[in-house]
N, C-alpha and C positions, 0 to 999 in steps of 0.2 A: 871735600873736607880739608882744613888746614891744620898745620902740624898742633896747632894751639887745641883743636878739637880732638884731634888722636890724644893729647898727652892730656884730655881732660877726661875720655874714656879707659887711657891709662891708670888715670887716679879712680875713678868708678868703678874698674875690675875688681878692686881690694873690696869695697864696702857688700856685705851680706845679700843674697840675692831678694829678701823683703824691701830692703831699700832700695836697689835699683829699680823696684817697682815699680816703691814712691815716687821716686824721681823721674821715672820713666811718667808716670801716669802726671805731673805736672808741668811736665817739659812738654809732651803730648799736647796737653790744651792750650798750654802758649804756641804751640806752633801751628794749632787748629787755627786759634784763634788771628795770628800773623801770618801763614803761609797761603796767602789769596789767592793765586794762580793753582797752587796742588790740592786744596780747597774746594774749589772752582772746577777743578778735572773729577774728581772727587764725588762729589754732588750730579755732575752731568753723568757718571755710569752707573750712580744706586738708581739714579730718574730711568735709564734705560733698563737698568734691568729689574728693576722691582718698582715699576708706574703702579703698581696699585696698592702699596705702604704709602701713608700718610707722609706728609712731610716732615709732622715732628720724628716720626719713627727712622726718617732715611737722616736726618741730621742727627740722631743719636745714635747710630750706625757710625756715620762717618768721624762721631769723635772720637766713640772709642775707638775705631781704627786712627786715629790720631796717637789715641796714651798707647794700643798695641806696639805700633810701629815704632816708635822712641821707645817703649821698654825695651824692644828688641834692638835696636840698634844698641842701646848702651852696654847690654849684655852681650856683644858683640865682642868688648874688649875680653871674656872669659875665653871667647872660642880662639882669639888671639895674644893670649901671654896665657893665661892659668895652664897650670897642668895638668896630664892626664884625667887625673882623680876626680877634678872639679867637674870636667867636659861631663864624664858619666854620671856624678851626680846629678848636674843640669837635665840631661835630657834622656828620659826613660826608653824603653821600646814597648812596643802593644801588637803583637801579631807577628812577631818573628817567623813562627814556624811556617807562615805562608812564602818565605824567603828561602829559610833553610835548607830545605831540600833541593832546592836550585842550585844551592853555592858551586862555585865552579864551572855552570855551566852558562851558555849567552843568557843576562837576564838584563831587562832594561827597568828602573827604577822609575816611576812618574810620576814629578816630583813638580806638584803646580806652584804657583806661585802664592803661597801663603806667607806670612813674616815670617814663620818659622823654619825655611829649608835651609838655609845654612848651617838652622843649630842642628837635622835632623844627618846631614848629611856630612855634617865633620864629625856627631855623635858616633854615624857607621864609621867611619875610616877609623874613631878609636879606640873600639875594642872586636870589631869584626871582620872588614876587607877594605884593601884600599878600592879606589873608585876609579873611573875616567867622569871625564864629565864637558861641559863646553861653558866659556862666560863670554863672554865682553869685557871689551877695556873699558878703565876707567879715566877719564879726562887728567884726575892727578896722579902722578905715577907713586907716587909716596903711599897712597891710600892703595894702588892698583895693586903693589908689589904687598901689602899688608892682608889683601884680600886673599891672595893667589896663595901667602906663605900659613892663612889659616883653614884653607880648605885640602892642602897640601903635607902639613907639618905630622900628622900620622900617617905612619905607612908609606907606602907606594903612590900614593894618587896622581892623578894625570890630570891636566886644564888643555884642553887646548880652545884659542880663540876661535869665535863665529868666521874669522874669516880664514880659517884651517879649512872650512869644508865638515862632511859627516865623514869621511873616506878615511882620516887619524881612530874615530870614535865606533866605527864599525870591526875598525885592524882589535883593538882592543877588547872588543867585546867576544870579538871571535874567541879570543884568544882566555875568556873566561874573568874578565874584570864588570864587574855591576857598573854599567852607564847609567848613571845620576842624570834626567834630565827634565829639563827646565822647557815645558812648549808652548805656555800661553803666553805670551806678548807677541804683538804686531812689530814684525819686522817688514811690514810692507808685502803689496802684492806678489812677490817673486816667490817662488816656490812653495807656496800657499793657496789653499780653496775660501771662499766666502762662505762660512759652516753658521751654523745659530751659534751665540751661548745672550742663553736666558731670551733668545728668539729675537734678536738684533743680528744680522748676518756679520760675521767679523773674521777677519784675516788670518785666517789660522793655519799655520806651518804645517805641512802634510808628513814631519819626516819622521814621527815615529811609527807608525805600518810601514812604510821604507826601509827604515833601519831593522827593523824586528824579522822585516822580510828579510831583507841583505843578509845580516847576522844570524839568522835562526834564531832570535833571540823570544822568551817569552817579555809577555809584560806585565812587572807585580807591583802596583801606585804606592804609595810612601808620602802621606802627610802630616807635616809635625803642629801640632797643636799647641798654643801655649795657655799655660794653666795660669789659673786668676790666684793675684796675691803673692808673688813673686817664688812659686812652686814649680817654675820650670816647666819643661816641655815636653810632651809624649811624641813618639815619631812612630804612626800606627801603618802597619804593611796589612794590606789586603790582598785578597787571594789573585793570584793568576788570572789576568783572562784566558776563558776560553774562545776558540775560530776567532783568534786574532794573531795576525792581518787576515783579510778576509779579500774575497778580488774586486772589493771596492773602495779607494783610499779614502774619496769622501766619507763614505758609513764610515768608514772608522773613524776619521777624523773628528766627525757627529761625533761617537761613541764616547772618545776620549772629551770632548766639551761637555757632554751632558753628566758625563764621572763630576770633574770638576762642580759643575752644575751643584750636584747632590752635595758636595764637600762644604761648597759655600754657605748652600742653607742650613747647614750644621753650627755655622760657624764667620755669619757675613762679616763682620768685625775684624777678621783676620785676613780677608784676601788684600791685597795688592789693588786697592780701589784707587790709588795718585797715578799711574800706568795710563795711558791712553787707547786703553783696548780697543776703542773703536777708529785709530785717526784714520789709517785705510780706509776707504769707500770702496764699495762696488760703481763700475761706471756709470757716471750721470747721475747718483746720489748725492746731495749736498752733504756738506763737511758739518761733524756734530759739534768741535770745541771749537770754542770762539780764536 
């Protein structure tokens, strides 16, 4: 993003959150309509994972996750300049009490990739606990250091990069901070089983029964939903698992994809469908995006 697009969600921040809806939901279709390649990626994983919705039904999927994803990015400029007050207006909570009793102790947040985890996850750091959590860098540093400074800017919160290792994000959990974490995208073969989701085998990161194990930590999932009409976002915690980790990291691995799984059919519009869930192959499978 260039400086001209930050000081254009700078001006967006100010306007009422019914209008950045609007504007979300027409910026969305233009970019449906022009961004052919995320498009493109887009349409190839509603076709994998939901082959038996029609085509008009998976093309009206994939727009509205078009207008989603632009609302939520504009609404991004609240999570970075508004104050306090606004953040907890924005984004409600739904199922605390499955968290609270936990506080203080190792708990691991899992927190898939819906549009909404950024609002769900700077709404906790600012009226509840700071976090750890892990990102990626981002290509421009201007946007990277804006990223970093709004998932950070309440409380205590911690970032550390993918290329820290889990061994920072375990020290802290020990130690009683909620690990915020982010496990579906393909980061490639490497420390990863080929598990289903939606019954396509895909690359998926083994490290939260790892880490749960390591830490002692429980695990309580955390996804924020965004409400239609520019009403903001619920961030709903669900209970504990229970016999998890289990002494098999794939089952669990399963387990934590088939959650996700349930989350999505709730609510397909909202996941993270421009992501390349699938570009990892298992050996000797051909490559699914063009």
């Amino acid at each position: 993003m260039s400086r001209i697009g930050i000081f254009f969600l700078w001006l967006v921040h100010w306007l009422p959150l019914s209008a950045q809806a609007a504007l979300g939901n027409v910026l969305g279709g233009l970019l449906y309509r022009f961004a052919g390649r995320r498009r493109r990626i887009g349409a190839i994983n509603l076709q994998l994972c939901f082959p038996h919705w029609d085509q008009q039904r998976r093309d009206a999927v994939l727009r509205d996750h078009f207008r989603s994803a632009a609302r939520a990015a504009l609404e991004h400029g609240i999570l970075w300049w508004s104050p306090v007050e606004r953040v907890k207006r924005l984004v409600h909570f739904a199922g605390l009490e499955h968290f609270q009793p936990l506080s203080g102790q190792p708990v691991i947040l899992l927190a898939p990739h819906f549009i909404g985890l950024d609002m769900g996850g700077v709404r906790f750091t600012a009226s509840y606990a700071p976090i750890v959590s892990m990102y990626s860098r981002l290509k421009n540093p201007y946007f990277d250091r804006l990223m970093l400074h709004s998932r950070t800017r309440f409380g205590n919160s911690k970032m550390f990069s993918r290329h820290d290792g889990v061994r920072p994000l375990v020290r802290e959990v020990r130690q009683g901070l909620p690990l915020y974490y982010l496990p579906d995208q393909d980061f490639g073969a490497k420390d990863a089983a080929f598990v289903p989701f939606f019954g396509v085998p895909a690359a998926t990161v083994t490290a939260l029964p790892r880490i749960a194990r390591v830490a002692g930590a429980r695990v309580v999932p955390c996804v924020t939903r965004q409400l239609p009409g520019g009403k903001g976002y619920v961030a709903q915690f669900y209970p504990a698992w229970d016999n998890f980790p289990s002494e098999d990291v794939e089952a669990d691995t399963r387990r934590m994809n088939a959650f996700i799984e349930d989350r999505v059919r709730e609510m397909p519009e909202q996941y993270f469908w421009l992501h390349k869930r699938f570009k990892t192959r298992p050996p000797g499978e051909p490559k699914l995006y063009p």
